[in-house]
C-alpha positions as CSV (number, residue, x, y, z in Angstrom):
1,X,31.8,32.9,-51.6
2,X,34.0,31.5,-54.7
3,X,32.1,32.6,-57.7
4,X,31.5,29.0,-58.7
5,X,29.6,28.5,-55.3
6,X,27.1,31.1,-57.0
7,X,26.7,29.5,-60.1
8,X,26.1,26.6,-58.1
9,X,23.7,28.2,-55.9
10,X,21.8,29.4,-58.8
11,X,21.8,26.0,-60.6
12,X,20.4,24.4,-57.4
13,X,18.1,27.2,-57.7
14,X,16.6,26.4,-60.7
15,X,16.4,23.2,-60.1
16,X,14.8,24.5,-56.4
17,X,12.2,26.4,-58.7
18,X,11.6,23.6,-61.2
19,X,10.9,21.4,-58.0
20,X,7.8,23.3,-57.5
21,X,6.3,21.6,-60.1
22,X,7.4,18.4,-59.9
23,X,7.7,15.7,-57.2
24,X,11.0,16.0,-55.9
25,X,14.2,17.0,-56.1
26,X,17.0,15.0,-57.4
27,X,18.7,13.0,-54.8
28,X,21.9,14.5,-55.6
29,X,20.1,17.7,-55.1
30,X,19.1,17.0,-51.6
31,X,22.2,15.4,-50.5
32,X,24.2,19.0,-52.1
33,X,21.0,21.1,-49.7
34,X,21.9,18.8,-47.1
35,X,26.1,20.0,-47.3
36,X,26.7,15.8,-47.9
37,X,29.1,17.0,-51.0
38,X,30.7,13.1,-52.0
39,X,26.8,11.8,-51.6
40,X,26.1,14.7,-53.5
41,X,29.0,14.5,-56.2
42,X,28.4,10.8,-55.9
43,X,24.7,10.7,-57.5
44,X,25.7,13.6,-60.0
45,X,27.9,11.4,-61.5
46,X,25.8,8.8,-61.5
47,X,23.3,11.2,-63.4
48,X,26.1,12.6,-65.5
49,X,26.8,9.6,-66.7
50,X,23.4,9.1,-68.1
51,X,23.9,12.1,-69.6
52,X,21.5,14.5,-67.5
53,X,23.2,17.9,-68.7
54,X,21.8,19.5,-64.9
55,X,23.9,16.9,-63.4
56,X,26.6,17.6,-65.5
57,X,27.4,20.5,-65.2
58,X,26.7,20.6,-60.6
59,X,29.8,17.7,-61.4
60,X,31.9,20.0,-63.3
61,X,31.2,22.7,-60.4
62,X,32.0,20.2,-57.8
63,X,35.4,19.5,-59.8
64,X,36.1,22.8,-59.9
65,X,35.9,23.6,-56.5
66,X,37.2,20.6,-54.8
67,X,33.8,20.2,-53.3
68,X,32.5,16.6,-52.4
69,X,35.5,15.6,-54.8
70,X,39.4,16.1,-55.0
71,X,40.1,19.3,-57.1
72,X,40.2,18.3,-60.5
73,X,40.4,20.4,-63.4
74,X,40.7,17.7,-66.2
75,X,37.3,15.9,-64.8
76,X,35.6,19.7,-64.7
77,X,37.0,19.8,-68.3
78,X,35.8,16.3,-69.2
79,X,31.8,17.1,-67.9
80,X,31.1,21.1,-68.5
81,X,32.3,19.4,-72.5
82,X,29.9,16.5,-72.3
83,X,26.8,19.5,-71.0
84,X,28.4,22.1,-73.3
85,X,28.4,19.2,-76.5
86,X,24.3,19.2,-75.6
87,X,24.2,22.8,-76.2
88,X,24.2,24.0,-72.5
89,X,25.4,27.8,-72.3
90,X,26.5,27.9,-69.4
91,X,28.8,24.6,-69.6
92,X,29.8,25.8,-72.6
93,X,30.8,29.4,-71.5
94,X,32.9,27.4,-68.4
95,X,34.9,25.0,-70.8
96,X,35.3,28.2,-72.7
97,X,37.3,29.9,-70.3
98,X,39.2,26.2,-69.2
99,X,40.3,26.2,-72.9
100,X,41.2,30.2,-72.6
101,X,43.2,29.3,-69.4
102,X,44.8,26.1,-69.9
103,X,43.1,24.5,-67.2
104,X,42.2,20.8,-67.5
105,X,42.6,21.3,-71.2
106,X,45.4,22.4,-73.2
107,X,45.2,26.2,-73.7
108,X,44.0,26.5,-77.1
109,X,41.9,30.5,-78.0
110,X,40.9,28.9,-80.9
111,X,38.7,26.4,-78.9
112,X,38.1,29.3,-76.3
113,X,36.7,31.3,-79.4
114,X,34.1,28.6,-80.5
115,X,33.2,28.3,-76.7
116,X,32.4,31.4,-75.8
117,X,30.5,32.2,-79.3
118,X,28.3,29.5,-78.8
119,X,28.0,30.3,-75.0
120,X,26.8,34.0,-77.0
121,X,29.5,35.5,-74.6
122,X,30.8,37.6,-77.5
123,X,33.0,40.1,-75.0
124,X,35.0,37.6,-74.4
125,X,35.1,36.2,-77.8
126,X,36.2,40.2,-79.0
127,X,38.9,39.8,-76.4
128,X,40.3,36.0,-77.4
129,X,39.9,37.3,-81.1
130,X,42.4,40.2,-80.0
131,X,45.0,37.5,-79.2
132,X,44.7,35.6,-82.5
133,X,45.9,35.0,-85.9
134,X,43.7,35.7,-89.1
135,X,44.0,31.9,-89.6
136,X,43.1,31.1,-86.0
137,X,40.0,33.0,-85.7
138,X,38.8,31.6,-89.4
139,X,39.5,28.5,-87.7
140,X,37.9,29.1,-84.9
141,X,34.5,29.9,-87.2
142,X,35.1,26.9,-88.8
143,X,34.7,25.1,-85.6
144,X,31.7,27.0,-84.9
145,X,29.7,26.5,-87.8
146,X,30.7,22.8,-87.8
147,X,29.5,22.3,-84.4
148,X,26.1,23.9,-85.1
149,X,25.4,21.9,-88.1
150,X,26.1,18.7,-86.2
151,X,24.1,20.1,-83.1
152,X,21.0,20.5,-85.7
153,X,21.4,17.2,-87.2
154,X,21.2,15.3,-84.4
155,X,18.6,17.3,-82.4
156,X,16.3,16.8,-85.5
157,X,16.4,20.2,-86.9
């Protein structure tokens, strides 16, 4: 099983457990349970576009893996970004490691770096930082602190 599989089996799985309490699951939910991956990928989107951060980041999954969806790493860029810009950890750990990689993104550690601090993945921020300049890494802080002071502005804190 790829290792994206298992994230998305444990997203679906929180969402499974959340289910409990609530009505139903999302229809792109059922449709993923139900192996119909392009309904599935279908009504993420839809979601995704609406901003739903779950469905966000089951899209960028999707993307990823070619599931549902033609492989596409720029379109798994474009949605774990649009979760990971509403503070999502896990989103933000995966466009972390797109921006380490070069994948859908241009490579650029100093991004990576921001990423994966935020995601509070700081083993692989210790091993970016290994990589970069003094100048890139105060960048890369920069980045970081700007990003949190706009998060808290517009999430009212």
């Amino acid at each position: 099983m790829k290792l994206t599989n298992v994230a998305m089996a444990l997203v679906l799985g929180f969402g499974l457990a959340y289910a409990d309490d609530h009505p139903a699951l999302s229809e792109g939910d059922e449709a993923y349970s139900a192996e119909n991956y392009p309904k599935a990928a279908a009504l993420y989107r839809k979601d995704a576009e609406l901003g739903v951060i779950a469905a966000q980041l089951n899209l960028a999954i999707m993307y990823m893996d070619g599931q549902g969806v033609q492989q596409d790493y720029q379109q798994a860029a474009k949605w774990f970004l649009a979760a990971a810009e509403q503070g999502n950890a896990e989103a933000q750990f995966n466009i972390g490691q797109l921006y380490q990689e070069g994948k859908g993104v241009e490579k650029n550690p100093v991004e990576a770096a921001k990423w994966f601090h935020l995601a509070k993945s700081f083993k692989n921020v210790e091993r970016i930082e290994k990589t970069m300049s003094p100048e890139q890494i105060a960048e890369s802080k920069k980045r970081i602190n700007e990003w949190i002071d706009n998060y808290q502005k517009t999430r009212g804190h």
